[in-house]
C-alpha positions in Angstrom: -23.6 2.2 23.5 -20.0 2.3 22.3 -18.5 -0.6 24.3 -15.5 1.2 24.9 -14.1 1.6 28.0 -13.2 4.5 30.0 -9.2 3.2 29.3 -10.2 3.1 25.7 -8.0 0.9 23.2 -4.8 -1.3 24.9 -5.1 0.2 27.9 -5.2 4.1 26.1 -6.1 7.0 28.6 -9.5 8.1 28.2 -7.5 11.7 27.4 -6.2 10.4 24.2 -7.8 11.8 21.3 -10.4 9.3 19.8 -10.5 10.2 16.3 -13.6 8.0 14.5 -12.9 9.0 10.8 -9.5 7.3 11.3 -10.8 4.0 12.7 -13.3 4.3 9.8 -10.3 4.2 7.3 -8.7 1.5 8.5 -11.7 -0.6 8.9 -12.2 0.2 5.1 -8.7 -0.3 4.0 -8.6 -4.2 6.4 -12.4 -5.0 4.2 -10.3 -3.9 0.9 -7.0 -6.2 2.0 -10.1 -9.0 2.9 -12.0 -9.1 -0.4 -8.4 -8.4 -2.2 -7.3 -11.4 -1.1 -10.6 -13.8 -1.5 -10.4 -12.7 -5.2 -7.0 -14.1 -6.0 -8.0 -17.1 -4.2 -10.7 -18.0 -6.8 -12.8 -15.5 -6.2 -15.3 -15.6 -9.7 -14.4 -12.8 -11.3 -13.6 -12.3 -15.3 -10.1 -14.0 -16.7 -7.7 -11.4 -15.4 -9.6 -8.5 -14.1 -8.2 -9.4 -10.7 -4.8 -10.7 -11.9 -1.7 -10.0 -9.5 -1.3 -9.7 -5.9 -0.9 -7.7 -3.4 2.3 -6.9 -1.5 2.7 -6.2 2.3 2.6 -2.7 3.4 3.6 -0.7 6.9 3.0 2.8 6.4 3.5 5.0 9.8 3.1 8.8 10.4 5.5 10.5 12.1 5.6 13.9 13.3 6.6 15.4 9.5 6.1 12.9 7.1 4.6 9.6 6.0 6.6 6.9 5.8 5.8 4.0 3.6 7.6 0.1 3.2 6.4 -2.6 0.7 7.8 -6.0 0.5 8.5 -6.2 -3.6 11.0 -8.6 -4.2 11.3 -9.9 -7.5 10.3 -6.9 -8.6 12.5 -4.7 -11.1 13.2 -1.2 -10.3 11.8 -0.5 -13.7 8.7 -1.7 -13.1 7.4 0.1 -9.8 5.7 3.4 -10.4 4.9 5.9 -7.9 2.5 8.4 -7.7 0.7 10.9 -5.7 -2.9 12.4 -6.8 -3.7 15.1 -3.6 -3.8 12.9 -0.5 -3.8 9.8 -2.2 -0.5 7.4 -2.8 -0.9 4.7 -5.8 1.9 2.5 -5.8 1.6 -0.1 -9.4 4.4 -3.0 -10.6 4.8 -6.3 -12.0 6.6 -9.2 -10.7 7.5 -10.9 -14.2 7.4 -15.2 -14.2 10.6 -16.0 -15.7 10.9 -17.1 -19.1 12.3 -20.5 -17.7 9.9 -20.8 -15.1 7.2 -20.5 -17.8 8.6 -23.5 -19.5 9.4 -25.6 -16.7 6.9 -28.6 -15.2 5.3 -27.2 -12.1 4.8 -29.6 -9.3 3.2 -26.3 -7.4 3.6 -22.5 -7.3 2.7 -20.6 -4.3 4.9 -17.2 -4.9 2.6 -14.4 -6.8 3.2 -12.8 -10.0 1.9 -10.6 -12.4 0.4 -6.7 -12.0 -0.5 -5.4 -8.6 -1.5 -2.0 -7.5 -2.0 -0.5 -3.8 -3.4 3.0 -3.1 -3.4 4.8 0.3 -5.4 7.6 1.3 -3.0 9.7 3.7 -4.8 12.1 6.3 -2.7 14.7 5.3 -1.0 16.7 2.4 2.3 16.0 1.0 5.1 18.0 -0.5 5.6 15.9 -3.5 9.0 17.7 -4.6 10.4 16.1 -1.6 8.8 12.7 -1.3 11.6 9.9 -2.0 11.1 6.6 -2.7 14.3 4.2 -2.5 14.0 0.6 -3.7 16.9 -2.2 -2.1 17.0 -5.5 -1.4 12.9 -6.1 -2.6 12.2 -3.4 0.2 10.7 -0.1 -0.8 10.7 2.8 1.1 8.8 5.6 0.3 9.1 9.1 2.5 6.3 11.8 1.9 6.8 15.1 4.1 3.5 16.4 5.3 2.1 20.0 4.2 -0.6 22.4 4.8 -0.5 23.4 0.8 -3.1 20.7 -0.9 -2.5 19.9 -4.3 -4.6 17.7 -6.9 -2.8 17.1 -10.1 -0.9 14.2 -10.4 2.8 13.6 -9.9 4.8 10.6 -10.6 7.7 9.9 -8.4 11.0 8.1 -9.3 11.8 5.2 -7.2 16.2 5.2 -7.3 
């Protein structure tokens, strides 16, 4: 037995579409965030192998395209890659410790730094000629129209 109720989800009709494979993904991709963040902590894994951090993502759907925001300040522009494999969206940078910061006495440090990377498996093709991904104020916004043509090489977007 399910335990769902004839209203379904927040109070959902039982008409809306119930769509398993999607609940699925984002049940893998909370796990992933989960044991992401219980390695950084001290989780025992080699020296670096699960350096960095990870920033905070919102990605909707709307009726024609994905629309993706990461938090990223700190960040240069130069250092945020973009790219798109078939349906999947890797997004890689580096939050740099300042050369003074390195040098200074610590009483504590709580911000992150280093490498991360993020990758999103999107339910749906994209036109990669017209994704654009805009970087302002540490915010990054990354649009990605929706197609029917799939496509599986890579391509590397530039972030303005």
């Amino acid at each position: 037995m399910s335990g769902r109720s004839p209203r379904g989800l927040r109070g959902e009709s039982a008409s809306a579409a119930w769509d398993p494979m999607r609940e699925l993904t984002g049940l893998k991709e909370r796990l992933n965030h989960l044991f992401e963040s219980a390695l950084r902590r001290g989780g025992a894994a080699e020296a670096g192998e699960f350096a960095g951090w990870s920033p905070a993502v919102d990605l909707r759907e709307d009726r024609d395209a994905f629309v993706l925001y990461a938090e990223i300040p700190g960040v240069p522009r130069t250092a945020i890659q973009v790219r798109i494999e078939g349906r999947t969206l890797t997004l890689e940078g580096d939050r740099p410790l300042s050369r003074t910061s390195r040098q200074a006495d610590h009483q504590r440090i709580e911000r992150s730094y280093g490498p991360f990377t993020r990758a999103f498996q999107l339910p749906a093709a994209v036109d990669e000629t017209g994704v654009v991904a805009e970087f302002e104020r540490g915010i990054l916004r990354i649009r990605l129209p929706k197609t029917t043509r799939e496509r599986s090489a890579p391509v590397r977007i530039k972030v303005r």
